[in-house]
TORVEXTOR-883985 format. One line per field, with one value per residue: residue in three letters; x, y, z of N, C-alpha, C in turn. Coordinates in steps of 0.2 Angstrom, whole numbers, plus 5000, padded with zeros to 4 digits. Example, Ala and Ser with C-alpha at 12.3 -4.5 7.8 and 13.67 -1.06 7.14 Angstrom:
BEGIN
resn	[Ala_Ser]
npx	[5066_5064]
npy	[4972_4989]
npz	[5039_5035]
capx	[5062_5068]
capy	[4978_4995]
capz	[5039_5036]
cpx	[5066_5064]
cpy	[4984_5000]
cpz	[5039_5039]
***
This chain:
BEGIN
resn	[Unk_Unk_Unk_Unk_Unk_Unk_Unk_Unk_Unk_Unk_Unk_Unk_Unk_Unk_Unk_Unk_Unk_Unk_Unk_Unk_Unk_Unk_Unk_Unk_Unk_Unk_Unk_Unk_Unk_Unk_Unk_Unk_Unk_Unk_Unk_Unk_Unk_Unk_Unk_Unk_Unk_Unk_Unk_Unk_Unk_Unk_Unk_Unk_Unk_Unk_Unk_Unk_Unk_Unk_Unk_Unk_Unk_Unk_Unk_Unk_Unk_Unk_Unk_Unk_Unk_Unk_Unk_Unk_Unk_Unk_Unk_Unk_Unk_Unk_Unk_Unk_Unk_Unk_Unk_Unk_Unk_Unk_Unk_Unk_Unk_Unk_Unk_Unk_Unk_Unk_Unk_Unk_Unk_Unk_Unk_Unk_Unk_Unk_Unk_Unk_Unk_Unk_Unk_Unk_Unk_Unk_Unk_Unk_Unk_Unk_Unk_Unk_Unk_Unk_Unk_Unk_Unk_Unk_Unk_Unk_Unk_Unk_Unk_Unk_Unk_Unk_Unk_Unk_Unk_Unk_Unk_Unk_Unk_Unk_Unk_Unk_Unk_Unk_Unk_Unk_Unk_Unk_Unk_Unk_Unk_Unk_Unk_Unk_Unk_Unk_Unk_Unk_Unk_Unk_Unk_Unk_Unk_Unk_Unk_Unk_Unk_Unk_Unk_Unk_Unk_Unk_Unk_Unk_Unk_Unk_Unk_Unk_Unk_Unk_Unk_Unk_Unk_Unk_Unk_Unk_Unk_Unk_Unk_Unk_Unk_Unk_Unk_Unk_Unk_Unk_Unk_Unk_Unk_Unk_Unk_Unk_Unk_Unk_Unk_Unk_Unk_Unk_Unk_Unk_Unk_Unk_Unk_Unk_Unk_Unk_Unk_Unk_Unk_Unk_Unk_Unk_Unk_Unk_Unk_Unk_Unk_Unk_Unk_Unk_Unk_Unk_Unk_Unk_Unk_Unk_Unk_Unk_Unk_Unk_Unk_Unk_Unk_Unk_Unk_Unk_Unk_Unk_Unk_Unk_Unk_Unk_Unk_Unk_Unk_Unk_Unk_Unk_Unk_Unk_Unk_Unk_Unk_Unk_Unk_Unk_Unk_Unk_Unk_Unk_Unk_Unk_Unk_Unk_Unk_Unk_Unk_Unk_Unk_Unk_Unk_Unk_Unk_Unk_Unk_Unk_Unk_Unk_Unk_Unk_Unk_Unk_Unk_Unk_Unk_Unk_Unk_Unk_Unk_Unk_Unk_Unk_Unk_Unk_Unk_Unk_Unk_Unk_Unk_Unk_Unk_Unk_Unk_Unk_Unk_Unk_Unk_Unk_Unk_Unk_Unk_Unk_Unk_Unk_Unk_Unk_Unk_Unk_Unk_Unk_Unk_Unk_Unk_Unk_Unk_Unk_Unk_Unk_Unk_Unk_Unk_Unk_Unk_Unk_Unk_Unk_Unk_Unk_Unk_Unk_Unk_Unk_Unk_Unk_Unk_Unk_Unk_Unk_Unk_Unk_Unk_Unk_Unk_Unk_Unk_Unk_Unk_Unk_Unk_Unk_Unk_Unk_Unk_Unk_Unk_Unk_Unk]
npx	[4818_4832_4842_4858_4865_4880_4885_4895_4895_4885_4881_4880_4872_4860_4861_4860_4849_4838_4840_4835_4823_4818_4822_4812_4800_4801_4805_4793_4795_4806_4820_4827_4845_4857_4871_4871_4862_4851_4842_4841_4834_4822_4818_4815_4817_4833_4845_4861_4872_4877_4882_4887_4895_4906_4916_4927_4943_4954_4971_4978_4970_4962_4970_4973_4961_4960_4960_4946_4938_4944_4939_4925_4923_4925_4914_4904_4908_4904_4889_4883_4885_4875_4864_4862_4860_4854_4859_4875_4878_4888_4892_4901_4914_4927_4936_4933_4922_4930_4936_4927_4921_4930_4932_4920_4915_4923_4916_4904_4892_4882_4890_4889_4892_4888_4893_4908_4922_4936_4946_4951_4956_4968_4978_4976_4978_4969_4961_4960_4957_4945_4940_4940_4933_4920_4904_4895_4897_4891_4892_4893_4900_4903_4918_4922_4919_4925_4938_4936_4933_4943_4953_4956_4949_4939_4920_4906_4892_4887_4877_4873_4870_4864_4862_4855_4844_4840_4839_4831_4821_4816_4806_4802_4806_4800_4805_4802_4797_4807_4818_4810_4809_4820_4824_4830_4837_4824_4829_4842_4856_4860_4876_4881_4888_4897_4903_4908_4904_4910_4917_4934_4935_4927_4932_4944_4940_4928_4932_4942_4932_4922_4929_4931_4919_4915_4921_4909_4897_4886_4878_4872_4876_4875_4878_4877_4873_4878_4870_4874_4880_4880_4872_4880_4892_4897_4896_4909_4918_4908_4905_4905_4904_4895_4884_4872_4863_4859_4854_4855_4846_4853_4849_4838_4844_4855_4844_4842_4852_4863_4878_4892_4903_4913_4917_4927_4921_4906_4897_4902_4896_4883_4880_4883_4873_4862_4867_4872_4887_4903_4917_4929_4935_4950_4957_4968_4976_4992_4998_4993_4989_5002_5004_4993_4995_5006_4999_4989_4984_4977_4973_4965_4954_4939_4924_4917_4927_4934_4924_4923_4934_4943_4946_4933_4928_4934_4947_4953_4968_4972_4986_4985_4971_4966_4962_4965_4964_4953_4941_4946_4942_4929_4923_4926_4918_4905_4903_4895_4895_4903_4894_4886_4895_4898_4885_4881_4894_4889_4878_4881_4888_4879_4873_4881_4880_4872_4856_4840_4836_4844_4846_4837_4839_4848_4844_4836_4844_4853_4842_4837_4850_4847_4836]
npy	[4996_5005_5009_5014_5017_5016_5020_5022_5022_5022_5009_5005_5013_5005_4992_4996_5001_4990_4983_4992_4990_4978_4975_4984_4978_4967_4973_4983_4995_5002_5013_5024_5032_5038_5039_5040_5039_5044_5031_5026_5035_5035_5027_5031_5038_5047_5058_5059_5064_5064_5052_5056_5067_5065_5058_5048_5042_5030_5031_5043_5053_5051_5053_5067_5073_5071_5078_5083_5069_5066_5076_5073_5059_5063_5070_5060_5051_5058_5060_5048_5044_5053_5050_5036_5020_5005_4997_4997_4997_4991_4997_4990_5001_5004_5011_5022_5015_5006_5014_5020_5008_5004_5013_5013_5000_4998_5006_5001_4999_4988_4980_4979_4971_4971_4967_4964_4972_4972_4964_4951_4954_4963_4969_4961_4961_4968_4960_4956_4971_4970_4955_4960_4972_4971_4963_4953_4947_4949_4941_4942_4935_4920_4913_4921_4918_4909_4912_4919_4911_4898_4903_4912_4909_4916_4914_4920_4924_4917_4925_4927_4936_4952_4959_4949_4950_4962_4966_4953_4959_4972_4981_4973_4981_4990_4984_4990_5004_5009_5013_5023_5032_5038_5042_5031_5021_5010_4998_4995_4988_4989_4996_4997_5008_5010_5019_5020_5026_5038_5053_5056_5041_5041_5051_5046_5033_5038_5043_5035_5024_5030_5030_5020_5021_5025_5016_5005_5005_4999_4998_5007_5017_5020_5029_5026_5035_5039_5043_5049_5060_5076_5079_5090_5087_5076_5081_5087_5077_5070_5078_5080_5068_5054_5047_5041_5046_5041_5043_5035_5026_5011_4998_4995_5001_4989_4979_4979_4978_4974_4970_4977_4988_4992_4998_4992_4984_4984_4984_4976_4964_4966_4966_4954_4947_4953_4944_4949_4952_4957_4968_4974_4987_4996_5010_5020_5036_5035_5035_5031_5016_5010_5010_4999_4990_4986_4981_4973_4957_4947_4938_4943_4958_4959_4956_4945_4937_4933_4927_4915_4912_4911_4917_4923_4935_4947_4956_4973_4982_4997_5002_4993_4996_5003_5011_5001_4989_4987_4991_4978_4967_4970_4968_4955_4948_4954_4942_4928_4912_4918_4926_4914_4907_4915_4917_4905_4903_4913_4908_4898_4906_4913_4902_4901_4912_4910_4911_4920_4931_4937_4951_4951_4939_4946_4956_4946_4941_4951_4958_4946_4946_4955_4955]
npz	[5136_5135_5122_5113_5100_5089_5072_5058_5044_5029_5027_5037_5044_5038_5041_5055_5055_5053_5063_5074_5067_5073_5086_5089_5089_5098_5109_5116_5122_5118_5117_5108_5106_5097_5085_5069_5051_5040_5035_5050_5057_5051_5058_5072_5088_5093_5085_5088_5078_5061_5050_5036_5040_5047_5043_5038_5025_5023_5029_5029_5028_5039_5051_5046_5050_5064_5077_5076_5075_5090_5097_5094_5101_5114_5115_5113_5124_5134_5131_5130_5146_5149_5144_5149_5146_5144_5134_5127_5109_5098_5078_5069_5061_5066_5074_5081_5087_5097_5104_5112_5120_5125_5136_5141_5146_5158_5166_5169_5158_5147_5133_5116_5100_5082_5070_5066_5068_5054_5061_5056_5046_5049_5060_5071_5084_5091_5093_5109_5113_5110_5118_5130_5131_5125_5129_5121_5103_5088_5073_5054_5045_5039_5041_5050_5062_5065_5066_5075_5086_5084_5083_5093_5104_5107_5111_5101_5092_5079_5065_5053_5039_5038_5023_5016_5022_5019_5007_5001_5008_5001_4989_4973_4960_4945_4929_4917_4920_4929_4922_4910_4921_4926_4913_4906_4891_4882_4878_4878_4887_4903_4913_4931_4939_4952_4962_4977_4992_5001_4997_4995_4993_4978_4971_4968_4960_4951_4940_4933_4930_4921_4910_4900_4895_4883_4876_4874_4866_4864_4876_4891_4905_4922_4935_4950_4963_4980_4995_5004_4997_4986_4969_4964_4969_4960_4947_4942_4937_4930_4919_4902_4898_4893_4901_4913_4929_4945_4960_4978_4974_4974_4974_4967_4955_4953_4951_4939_4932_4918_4921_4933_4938_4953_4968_4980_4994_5005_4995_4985_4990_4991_4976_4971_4976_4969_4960_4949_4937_4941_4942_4953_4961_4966_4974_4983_4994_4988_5000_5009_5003_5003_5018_5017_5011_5021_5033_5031_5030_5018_5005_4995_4993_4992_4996_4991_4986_4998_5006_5000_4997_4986_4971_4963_4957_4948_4952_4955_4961_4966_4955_4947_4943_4929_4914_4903_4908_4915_4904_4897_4906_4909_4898_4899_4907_4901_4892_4889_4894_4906_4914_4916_4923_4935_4941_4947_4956_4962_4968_4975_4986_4994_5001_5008_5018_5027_5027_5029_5043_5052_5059_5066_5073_5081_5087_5097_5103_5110_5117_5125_5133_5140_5150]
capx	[4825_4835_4847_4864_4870_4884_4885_4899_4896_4880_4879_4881_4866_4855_4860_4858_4840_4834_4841_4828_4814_4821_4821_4804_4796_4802_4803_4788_4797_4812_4819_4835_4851_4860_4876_4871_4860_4843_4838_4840_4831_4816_4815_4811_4823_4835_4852_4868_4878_4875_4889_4891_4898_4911_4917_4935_4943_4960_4975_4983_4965_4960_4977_4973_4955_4960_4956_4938_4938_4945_4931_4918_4925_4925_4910_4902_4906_4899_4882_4883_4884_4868_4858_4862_4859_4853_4863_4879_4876_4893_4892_4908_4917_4932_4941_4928_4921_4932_4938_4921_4920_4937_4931_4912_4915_4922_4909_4898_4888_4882_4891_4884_4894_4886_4897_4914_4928_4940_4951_4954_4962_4974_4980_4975_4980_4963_4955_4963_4953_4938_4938_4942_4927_4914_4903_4892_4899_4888_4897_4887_4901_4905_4923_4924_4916_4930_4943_4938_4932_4948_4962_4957_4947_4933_4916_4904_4887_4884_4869_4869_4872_4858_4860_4851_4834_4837_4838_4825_4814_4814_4799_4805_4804_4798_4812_4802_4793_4811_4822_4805_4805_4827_4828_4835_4833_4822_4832_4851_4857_4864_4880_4880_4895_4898_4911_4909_4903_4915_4922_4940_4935_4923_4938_4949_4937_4924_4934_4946_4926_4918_4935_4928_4911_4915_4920_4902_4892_4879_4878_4871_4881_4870_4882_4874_4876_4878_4865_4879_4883_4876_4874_4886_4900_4898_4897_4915_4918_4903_4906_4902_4902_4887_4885_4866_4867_4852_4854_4850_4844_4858_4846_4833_4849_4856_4842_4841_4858_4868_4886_4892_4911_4911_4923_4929_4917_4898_4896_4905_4890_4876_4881_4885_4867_4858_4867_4875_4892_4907_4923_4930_4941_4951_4961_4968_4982_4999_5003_4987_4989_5008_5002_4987_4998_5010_4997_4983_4985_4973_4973_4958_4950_4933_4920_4914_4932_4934_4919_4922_4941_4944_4946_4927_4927_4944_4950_4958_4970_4979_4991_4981_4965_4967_4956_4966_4962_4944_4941_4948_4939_4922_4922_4925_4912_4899_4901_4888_4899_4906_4889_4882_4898_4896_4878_4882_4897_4884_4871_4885_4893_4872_4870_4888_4880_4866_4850_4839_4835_4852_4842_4830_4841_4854_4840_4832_4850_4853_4835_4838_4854_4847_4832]
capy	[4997_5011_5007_5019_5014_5020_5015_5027_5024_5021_5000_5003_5016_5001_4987_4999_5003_4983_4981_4993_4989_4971_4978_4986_4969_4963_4977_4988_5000_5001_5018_5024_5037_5036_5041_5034_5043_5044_5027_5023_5042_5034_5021_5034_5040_5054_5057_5063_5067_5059_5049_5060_5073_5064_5052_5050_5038_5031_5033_5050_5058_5050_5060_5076_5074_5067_5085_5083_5064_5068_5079_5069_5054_5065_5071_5054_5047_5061_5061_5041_5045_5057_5043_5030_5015_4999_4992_4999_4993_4996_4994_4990_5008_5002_5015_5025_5011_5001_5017_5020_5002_5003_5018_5010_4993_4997_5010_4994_4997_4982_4981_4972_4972_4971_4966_4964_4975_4967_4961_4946_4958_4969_4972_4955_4964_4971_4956_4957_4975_4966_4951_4965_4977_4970_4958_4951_4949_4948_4941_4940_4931_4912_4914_4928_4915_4903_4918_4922_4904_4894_4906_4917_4907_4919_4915_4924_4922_4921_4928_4927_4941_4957_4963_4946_4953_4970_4963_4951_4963_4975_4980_4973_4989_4987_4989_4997_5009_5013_5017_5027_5037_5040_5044_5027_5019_5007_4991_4998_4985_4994_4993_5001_5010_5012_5023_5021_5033_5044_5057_5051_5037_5045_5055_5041_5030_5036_5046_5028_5020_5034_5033_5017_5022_5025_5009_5000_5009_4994_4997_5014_5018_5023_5030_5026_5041_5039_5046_5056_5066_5081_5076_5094_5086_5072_5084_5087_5071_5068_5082_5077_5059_5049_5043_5043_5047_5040_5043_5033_5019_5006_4989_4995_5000_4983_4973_4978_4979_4969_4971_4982_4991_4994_4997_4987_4986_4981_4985_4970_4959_4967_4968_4947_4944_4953_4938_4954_4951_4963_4970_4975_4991_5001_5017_5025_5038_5030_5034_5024_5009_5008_5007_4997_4984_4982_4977_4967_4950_4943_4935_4945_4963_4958_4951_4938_4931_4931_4920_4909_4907_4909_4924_4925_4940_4952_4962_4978_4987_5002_5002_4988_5000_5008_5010_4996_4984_4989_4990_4970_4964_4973_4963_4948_4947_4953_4938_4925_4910_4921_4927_4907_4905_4919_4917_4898_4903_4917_4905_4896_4911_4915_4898_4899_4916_4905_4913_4925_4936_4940_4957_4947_4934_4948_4959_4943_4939_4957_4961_4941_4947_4959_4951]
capz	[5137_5131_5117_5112_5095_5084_5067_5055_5037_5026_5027_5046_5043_5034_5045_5061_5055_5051_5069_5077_5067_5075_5091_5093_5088_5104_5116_5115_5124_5116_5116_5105_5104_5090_5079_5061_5047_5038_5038_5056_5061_5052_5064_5076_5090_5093_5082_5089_5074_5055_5048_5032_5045_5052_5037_5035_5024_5022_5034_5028_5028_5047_5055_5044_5053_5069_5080_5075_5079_5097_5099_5094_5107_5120_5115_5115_5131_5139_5128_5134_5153_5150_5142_5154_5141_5147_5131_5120_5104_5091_5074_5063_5062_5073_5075_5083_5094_5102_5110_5115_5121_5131_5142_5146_5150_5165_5170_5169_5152_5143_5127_5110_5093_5080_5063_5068_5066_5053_5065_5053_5039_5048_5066_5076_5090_5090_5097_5116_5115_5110_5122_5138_5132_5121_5132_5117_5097_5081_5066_5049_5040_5045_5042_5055_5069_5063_5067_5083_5091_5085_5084_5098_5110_5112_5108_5097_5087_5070_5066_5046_5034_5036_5016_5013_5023_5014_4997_5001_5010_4997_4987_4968_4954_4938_4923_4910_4925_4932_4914_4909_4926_4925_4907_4900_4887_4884_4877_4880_4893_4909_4917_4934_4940_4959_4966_4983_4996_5000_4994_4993_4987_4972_4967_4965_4959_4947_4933_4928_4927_4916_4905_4897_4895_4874_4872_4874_4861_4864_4884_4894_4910_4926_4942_4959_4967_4986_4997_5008_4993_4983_4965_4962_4969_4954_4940_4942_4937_4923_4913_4893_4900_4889_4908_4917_4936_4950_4969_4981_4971_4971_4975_4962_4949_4953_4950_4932_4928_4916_4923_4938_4939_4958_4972_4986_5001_5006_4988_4981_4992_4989_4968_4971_4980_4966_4955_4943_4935_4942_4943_4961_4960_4972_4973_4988_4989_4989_5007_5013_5001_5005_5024_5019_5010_5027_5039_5030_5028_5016_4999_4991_4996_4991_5002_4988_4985_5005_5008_4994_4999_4979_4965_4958_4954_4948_4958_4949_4965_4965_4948_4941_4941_4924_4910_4899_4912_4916_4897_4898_4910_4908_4892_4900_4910_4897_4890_4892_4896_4910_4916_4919_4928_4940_4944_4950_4963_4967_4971_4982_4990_4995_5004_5014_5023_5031_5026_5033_5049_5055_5061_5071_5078_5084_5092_5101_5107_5115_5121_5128_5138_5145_5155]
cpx	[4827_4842_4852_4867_4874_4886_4891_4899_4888_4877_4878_4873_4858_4856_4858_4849_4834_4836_4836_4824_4816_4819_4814_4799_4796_4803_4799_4790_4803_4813_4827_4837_4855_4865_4874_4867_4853_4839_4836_4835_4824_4813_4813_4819_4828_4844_4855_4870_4876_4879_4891_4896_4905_4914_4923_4937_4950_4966_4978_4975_4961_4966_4975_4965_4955_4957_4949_4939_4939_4939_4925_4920_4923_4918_4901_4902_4903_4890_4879_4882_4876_4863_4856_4857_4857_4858_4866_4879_4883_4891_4896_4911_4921_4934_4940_4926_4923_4937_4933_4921_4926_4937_4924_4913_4919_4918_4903_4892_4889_4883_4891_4889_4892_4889_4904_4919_4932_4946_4956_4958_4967_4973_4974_4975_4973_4958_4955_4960_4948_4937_4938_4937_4919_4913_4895_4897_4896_4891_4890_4894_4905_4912_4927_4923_4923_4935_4943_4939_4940_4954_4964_4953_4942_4926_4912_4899_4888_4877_4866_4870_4866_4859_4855_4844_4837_4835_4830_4817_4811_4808_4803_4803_4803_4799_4808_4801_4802_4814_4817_4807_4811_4827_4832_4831_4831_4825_4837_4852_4863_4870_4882_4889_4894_4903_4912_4903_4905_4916_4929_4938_4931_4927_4944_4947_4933_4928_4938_4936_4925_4925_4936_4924_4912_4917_4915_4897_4886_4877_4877_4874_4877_4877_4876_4876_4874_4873_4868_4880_4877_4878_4882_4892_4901_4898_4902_4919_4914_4906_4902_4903_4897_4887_4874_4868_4860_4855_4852_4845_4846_4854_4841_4838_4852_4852_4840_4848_4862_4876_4886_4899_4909_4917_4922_4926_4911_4896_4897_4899_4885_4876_4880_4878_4862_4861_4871_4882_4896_4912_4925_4937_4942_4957_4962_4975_4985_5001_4998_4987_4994_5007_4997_4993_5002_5008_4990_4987_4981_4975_4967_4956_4943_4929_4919_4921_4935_4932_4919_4927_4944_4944_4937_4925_4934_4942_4954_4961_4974_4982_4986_4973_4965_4962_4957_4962_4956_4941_4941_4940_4930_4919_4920_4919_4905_4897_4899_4891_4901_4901_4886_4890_4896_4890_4878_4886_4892_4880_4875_4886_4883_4869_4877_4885_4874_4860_4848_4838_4839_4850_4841_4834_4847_4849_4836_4838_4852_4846_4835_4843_4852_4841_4833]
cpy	[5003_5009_5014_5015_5016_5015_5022_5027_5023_5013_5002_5007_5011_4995_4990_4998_4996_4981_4983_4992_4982_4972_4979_4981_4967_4967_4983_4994_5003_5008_5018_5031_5034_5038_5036_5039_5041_5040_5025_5030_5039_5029_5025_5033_5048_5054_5060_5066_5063_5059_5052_5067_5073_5056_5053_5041_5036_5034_5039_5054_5057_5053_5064_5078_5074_5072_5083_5075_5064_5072_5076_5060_5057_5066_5064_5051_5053_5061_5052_5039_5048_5054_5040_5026_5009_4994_4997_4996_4996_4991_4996_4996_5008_5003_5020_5020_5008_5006_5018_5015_5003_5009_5015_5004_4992_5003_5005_4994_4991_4984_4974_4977_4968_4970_4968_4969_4971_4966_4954_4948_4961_4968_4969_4956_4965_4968_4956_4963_4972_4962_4956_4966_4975_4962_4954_4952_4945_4948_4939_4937_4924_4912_4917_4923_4911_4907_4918_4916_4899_4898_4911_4915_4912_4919_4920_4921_4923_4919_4927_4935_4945_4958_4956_4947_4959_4968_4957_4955_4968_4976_4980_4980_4985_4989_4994_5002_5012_5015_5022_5033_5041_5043_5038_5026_5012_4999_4991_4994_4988_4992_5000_5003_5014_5014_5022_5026_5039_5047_5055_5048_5038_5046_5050_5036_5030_5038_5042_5024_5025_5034_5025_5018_5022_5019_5004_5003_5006_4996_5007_5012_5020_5024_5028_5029_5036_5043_5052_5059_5069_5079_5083_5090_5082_5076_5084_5083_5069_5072_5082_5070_5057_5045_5046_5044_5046_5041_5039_5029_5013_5000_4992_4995_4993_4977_4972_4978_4972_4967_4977_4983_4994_4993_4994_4990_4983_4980_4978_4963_4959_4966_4958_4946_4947_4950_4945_4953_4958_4962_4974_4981_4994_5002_5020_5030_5034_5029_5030_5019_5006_5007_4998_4989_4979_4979_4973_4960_4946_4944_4940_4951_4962_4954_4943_4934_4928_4926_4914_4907_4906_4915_4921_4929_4944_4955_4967_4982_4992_5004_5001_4992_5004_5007_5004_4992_4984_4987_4981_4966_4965_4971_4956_4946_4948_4947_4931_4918_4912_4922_4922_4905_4908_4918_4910_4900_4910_4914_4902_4900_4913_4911_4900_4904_4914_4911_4919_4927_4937_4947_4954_4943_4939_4954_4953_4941_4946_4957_4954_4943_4953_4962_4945]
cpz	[5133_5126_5114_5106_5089_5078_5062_5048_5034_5024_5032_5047_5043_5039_5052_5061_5056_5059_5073_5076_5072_5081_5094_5091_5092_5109_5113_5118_5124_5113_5113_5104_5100_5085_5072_5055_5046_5039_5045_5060_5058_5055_5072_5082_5091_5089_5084_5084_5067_5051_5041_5037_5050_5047_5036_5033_5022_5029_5033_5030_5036_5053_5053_5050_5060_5074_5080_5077_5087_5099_5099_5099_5111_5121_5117_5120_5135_5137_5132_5142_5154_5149_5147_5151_5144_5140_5124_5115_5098_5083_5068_5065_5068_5076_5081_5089_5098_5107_5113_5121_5126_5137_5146_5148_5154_5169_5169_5163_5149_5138_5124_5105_5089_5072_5067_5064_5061_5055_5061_5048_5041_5057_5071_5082_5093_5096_5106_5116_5114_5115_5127_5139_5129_5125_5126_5109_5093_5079_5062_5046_5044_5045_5047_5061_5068_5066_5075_5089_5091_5086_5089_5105_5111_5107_5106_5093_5081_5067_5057_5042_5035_5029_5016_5014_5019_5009_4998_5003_5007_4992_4977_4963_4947_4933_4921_4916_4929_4925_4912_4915_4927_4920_4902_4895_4886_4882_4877_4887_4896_4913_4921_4935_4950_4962_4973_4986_4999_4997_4991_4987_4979_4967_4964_4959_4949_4940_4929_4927_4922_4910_4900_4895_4884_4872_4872_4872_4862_4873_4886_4901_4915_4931_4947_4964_4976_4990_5002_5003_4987_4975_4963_4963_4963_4949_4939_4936_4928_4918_4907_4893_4896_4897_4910_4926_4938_4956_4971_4981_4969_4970_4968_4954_4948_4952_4944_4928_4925_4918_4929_4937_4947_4963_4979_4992_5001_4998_4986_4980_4988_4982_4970_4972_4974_4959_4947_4944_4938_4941_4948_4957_4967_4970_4977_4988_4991_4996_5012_5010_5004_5013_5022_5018_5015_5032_5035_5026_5024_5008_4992_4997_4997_4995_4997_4987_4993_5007_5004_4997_4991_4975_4961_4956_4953_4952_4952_4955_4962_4955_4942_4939_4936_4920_4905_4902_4914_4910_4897_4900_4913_4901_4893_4905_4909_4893_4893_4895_4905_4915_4920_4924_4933_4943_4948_4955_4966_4974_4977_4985_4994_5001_5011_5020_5030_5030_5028_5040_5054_5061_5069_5076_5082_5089_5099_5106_5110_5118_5129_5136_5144_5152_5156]
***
């Protein structure tokens, strides 16, 4: 079968890829085109475009870009016609896909999604595009099935969360051998710091986390650089920070850290599922908060207090992101107390996502429709 799959950020890259390996386990002839990035290019295949290259974040900054977005649409369905797909494959990236989606499925492509749009956060409308054009829907969170089966009538699988195979499938590191191999030090307990992947968010982001950094004389600060970015762009940023910086090691940074400061998105999960205490921030400019604020409707940004349905971890948005409050509450969390709680609603929030092979069960259910 020939597969076409669009993925637009760097989760969408990492669940894309555990989808193919998924795939070619069950179709030996399983051929793929592709919008996504590095990991899914060494699953073998051909790449259209690679999602650092067309990355926009925020509402004021997807209008200044939008020209090049219309290009790359148009561009798309034609590279999509030249394929000639046995199976559309979208993953997340809404914005992007479901216009995709709304031109092929009536030119008769099968279409699969693959992590749902958050149609349950913001602009509900969304779903009446969804049932029209998307003739298969993967969800990874149980909440999301609830969403669509009883409030909107339209069935949908839930397939189980992919980070749980990543992080499980991982090859585990070995503390002293990774601090030795970065430069740490060897009994300074780490607290990681995640900005994000973008850009945008970086700027917004990292220089209220490093404006702590002097208050924890006992604690060494690791960045988790993103894999889309050049470390130059972060020096800006570092400067004479007492800060460490690793790339494209977040699962290995995570698994030895004592605390995380990290911002809202996949991030929050994957931090929760390696059982490490955090702090949820976000910072966007004012003209895309003040938007964001009028159409999302949800009680919590965060995935782990989403699925719980409860505050387990702070949230610091907007205003409330400052160094007082960071300072606070990166206190609070070092303390041990704090820690054995967290680890408990972890282990709950772990069980809710149902288990493993989310990958596996969402490649047998495509390959299934389509013999």
């Amino acid at each position: 079968m020939k597969y076409y799959i669009i993925a637009g950020e760097a989760s969408g890259d990492l669940h894309a890829s555990n989808l193919m390996k998924a795939l070619k386990k069950i179709d030996v002839n399983a051929e793929f085109r592709f919008w996504g990035g590095d990991l899914m290019e060494a699953e073998g295949g051909e790449q259209v475009i690679h999602y650092k290259d067309r990355s926009f974040m925020g509402f004021l900054e997807v209008v200044t870009n939008l020209g090049t977005a219309l290009k790359n649409i148009k561009f798309c369905k034609k590279d999509i016609e030249a394929y000639a797909p046995d199976a559309l494959i979208f993953i997340d990236y809404s914005g992007f896909n479901l216009r995709i989606a709304k031109w092929a499925k009536p030119k008769g492509y099968k279409t699969h999604y693959y992590i749902s749009p958050q149609v349950w956060a913001s602009r509900a409308g969304r779903v009446k595009t969804i049932k029209a054009t998307i003739d298969h829907m993967y969800v990874i969170l149980p909440f999301v099935k609830k969403f669509y089966e009883k409030e909107h009538d339209y069935p949908v699988h839930f397939v189980g969360h992919p980070l749980i195979d990543a992080i499980a499938g991982r090859t585990q590191v070995d503390e002293f051998e990774f601090r030795s191999i970065y430069g740490l030090n060897e009994k300074l307990p780490i607290i990681a710091l995640l900005p994000g992947s973008r850009k945008q968010e970086i700027k917004k982001m990292l220089k209220v986390m490093l404006s702590v950094v002097g208050d924890f004389k006992g604690y060494q600060f690791v960045i988790a650089g993103a894999p889309s970015q050049e470390y130059s762009f972060y020096q800006q940023f570092i400067k004479d920070a007492a800060v460490h910086f690793i790339s494209n090691k977040t699962y290995d940074l995570l698994s030895v850290s004592t605390a995380a400061l990290v911002t809202s998105g996949t991030a929050t999960l994957e931090t929760a599922l390696f059982k490490v205490p955090q702090v949820v921030c976000y910072k966007g400019s004012n003209i895309s908060y003040q938007i964001a604020k009028r159409i999302i409707n949800l009680k919590y940004i965060s995935l782990v207090n989403l699925i719980m349905d409860k505050e387990v971890v702070k949230e610091l948005i907007q205003h409330e992101m400052n160094t007082k409050n960071l300072k606070a509450e990166l206190h609070r969390i070092l303390d041990e107390d704090q820690r054995r709680r967290l680890f408990f609603e972890y282990y709950d929030l772990e069980k809710k996502l149902g288990g493993k092979g989310a990958s596996e069960k969402t490649a047998r259910l495509i390959f299934e429709s389509l013999t």
